[in-house]
BAFI-3210 file (N, C-alpha, C; in Angstrom, 3 decimals, decimal comma, padded with zeros to 6 digits):
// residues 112
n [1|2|3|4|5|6|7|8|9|10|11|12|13|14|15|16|17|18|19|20|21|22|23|24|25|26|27|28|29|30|31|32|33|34|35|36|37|38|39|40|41|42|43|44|45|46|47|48|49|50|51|52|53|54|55|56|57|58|59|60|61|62|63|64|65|66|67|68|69|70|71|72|73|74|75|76|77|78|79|80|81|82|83|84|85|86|87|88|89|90|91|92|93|94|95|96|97|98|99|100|101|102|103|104|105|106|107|108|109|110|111|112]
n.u [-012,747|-011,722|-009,095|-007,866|-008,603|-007,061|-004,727|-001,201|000,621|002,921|005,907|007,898|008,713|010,201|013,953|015,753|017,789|016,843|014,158|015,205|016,763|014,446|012,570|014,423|014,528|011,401|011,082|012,768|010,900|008,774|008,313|006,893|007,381|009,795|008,768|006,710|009,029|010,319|008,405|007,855|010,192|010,456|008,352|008,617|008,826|011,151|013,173|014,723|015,337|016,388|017,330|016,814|014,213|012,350|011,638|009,354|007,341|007,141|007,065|009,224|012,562|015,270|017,452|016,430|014,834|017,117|018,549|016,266|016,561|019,354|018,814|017,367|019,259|020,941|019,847|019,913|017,984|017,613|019,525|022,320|023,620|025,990|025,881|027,578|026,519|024,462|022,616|021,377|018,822|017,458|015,664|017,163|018,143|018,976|016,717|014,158|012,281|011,104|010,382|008,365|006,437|006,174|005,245|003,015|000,866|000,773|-001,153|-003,188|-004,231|-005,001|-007,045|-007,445]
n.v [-006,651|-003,532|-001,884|000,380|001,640|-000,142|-000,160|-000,270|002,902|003,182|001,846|-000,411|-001,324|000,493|000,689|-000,671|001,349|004,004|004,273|004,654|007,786|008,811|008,693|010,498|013,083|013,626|013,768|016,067|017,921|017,665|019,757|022,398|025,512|024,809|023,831|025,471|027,377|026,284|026,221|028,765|030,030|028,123|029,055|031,597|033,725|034,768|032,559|032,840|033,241|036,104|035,526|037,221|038,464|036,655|036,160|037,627|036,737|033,815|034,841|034,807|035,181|036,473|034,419|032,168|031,576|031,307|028,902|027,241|027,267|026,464|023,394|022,684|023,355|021,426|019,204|018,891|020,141|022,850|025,379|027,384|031,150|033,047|036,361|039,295|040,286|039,121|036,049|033,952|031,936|029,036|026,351|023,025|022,086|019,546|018,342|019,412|018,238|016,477|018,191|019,906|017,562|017,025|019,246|020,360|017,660|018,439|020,358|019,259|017,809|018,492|020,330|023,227]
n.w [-045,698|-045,646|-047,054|-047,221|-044,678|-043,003|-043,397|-042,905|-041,152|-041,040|-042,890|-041,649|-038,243|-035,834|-035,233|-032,201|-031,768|-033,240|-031,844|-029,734|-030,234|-031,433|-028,931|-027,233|-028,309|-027,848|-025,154|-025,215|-026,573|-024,786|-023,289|-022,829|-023,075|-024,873|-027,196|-028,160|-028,682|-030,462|-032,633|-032,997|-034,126|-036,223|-038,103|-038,661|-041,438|-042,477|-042,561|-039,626|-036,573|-034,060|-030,849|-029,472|-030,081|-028,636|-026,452|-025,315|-026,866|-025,426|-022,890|-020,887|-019,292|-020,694|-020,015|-019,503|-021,853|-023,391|-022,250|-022,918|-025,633|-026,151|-025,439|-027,205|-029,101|-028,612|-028,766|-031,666|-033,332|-033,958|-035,427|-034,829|-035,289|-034,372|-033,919|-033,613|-030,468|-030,263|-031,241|-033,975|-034,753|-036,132|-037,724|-037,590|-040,896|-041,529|-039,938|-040,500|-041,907|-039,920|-037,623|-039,113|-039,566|-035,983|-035,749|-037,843|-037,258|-034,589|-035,119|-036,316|-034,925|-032,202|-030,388|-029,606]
ca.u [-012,185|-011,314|-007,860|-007,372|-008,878|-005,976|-002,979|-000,204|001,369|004,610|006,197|008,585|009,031|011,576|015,064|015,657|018,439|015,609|013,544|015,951|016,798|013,232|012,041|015,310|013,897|010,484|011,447|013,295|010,178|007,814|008,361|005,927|008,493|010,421|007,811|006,553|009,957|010,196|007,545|008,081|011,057|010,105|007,450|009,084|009,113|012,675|013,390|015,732|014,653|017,301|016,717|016,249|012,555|011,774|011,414|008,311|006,215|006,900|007,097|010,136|013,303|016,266|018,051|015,098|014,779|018,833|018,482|015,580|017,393|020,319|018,344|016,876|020,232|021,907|018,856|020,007|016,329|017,738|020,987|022,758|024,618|026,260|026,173|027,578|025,555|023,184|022,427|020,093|018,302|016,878|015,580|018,205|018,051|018,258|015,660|012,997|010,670|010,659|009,590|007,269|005,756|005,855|004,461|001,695|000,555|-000,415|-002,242|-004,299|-005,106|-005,120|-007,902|-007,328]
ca.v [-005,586|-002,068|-002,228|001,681|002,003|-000,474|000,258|000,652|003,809|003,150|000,143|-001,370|-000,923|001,422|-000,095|000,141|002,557|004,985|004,699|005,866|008,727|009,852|009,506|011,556|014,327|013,791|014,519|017,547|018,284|017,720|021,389|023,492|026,346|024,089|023,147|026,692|028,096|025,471|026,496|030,369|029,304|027,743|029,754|032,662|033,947|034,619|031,312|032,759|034,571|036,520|035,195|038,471|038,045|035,446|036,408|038,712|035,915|032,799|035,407|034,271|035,876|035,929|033,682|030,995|031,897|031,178|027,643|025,718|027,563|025,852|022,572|022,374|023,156|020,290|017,881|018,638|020,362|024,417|025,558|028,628|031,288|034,276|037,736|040,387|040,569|038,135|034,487|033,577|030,536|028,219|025,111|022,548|021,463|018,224|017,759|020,016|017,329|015,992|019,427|019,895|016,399|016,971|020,384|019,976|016,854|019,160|021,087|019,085|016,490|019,336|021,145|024,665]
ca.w [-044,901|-046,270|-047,206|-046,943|-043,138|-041,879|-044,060|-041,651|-040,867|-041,387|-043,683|-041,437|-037,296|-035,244|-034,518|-031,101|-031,972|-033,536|-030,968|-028,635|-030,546|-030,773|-027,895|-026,951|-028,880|-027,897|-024,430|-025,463|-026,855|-024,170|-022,553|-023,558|-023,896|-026,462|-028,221|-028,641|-029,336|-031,575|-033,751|-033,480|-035,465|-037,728|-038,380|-039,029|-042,829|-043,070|-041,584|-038,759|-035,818|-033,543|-029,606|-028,730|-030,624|-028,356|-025,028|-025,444|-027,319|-024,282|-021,414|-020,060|-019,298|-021,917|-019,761|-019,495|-023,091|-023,909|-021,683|-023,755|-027,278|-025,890|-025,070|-028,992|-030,150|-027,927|-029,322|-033,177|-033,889|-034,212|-035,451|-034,332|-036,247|-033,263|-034,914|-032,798|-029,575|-030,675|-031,695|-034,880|-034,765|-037,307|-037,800|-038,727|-042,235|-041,586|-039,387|-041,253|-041,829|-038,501|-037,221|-039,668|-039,073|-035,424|-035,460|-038,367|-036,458|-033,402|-035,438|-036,724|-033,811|-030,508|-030,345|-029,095]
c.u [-011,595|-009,828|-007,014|-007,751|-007,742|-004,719|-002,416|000,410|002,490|004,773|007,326|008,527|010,594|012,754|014,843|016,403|017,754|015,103|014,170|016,016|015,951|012,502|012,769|014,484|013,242|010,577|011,593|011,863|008,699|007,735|007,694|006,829|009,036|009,971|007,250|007,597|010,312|009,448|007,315|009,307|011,177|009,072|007,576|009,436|010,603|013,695|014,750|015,153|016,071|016,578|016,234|014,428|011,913|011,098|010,103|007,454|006,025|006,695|008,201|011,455|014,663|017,145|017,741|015,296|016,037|018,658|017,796|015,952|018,592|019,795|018,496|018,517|021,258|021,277|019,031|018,891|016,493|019,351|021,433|023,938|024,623|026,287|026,198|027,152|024,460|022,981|021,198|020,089|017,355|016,524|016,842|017,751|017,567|017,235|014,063|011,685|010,637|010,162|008,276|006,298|005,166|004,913|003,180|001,193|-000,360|-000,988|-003,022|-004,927|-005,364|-006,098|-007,643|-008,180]
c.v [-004,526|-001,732|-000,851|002,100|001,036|-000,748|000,440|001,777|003,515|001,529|-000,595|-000,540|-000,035|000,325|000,119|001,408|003,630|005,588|005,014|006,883|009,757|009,853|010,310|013,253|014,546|014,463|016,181|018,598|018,451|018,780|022,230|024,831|025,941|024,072|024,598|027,731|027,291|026,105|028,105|030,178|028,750|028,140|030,626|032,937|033,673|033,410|031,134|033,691|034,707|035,753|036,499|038,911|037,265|035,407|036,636|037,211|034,538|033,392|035,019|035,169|035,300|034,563|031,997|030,989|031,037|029,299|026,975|026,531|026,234|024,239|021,950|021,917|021,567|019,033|017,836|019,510|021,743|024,219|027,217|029,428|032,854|035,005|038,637|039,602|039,209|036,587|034,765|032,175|030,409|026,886|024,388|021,389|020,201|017,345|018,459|019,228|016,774|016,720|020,029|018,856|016,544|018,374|020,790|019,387|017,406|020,408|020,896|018,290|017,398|020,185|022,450|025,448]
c.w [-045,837|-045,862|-046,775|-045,592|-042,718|-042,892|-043,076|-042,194|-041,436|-042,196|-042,544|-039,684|-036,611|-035,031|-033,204|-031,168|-032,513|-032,807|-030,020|-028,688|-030,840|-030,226|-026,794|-027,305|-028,446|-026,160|-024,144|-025,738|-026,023|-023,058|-023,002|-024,039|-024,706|-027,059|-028,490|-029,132|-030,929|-032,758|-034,154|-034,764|-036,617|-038,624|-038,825|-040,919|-043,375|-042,696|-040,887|-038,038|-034,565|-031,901|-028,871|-028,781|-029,540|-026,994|-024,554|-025,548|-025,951|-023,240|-020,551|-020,399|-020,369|-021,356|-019,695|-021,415|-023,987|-023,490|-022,740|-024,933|-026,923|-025,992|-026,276|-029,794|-030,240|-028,814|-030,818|-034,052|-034,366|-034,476|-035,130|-034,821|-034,573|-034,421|-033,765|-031,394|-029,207|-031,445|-032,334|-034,478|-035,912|-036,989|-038,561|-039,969|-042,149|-040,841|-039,329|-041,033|-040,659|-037,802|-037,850|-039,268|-037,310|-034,840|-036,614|-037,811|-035,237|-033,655|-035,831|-035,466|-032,281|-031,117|-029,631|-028,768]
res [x|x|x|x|x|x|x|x|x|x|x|x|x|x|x|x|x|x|x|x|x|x|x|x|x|x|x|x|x|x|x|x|x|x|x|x|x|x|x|x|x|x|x|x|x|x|x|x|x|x|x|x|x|x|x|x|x|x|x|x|x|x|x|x|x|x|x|x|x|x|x|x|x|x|x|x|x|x|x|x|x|x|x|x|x|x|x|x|x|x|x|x|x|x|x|x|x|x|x|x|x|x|x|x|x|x|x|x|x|x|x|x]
***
């Protein structure tokens, strides 16, 4: 048997405490608005985009818009700096690679 076709994935299984916590997220994440604000975000060069940016690209109103920002931020996944008028958003630091991971991932396996 070909040792490199069934390598596991991962070296050791989820706690349950893990797996609570992401399929908390994954939730959070299963909104198509999230998951596309999500990745405007992190997408963004200067890696912060004002919410005011945001509206235009999902089609939804700032207030819809403000709600799943709010959602992300609640879930740990964006962080939020007010300026004036306006809220920046970012990805948060420490959960970079988990956003990356979960948003490379559906780019390579969804067909579009």
């Amino acid at each position: 048997m070909d040792r490199e076709c069934c390598a596991p994935v991962v070296e050791t299984p989820l706690t349950v405490s893990e797996s609570e916590i992401i399929s908390s997220t994954f939730r959070v994440l299963a909104d198509p608005v999230r998951l596309r604000l999500l990745s405007i975000i992190a997408s963004v060069p200067e890696g912060e985009v004002c919410a005011c940016d945001l509206t235009t690209p999902v089609g939804r109103s700032q207030a819809t818009v403000s709600h799943h920002l709010s959602v992300l931020l609640d879930a740990g996944l964006v962080t939020r700096e007010q300026r004036g008028k306006w809220a920046w958003f970012q990805v948060a630091p420490g959960r970079a690679d988990f956003v990356r991971s979960v948003l490379e991932g559906s780019e390579t396996k969804v067909a579009v």
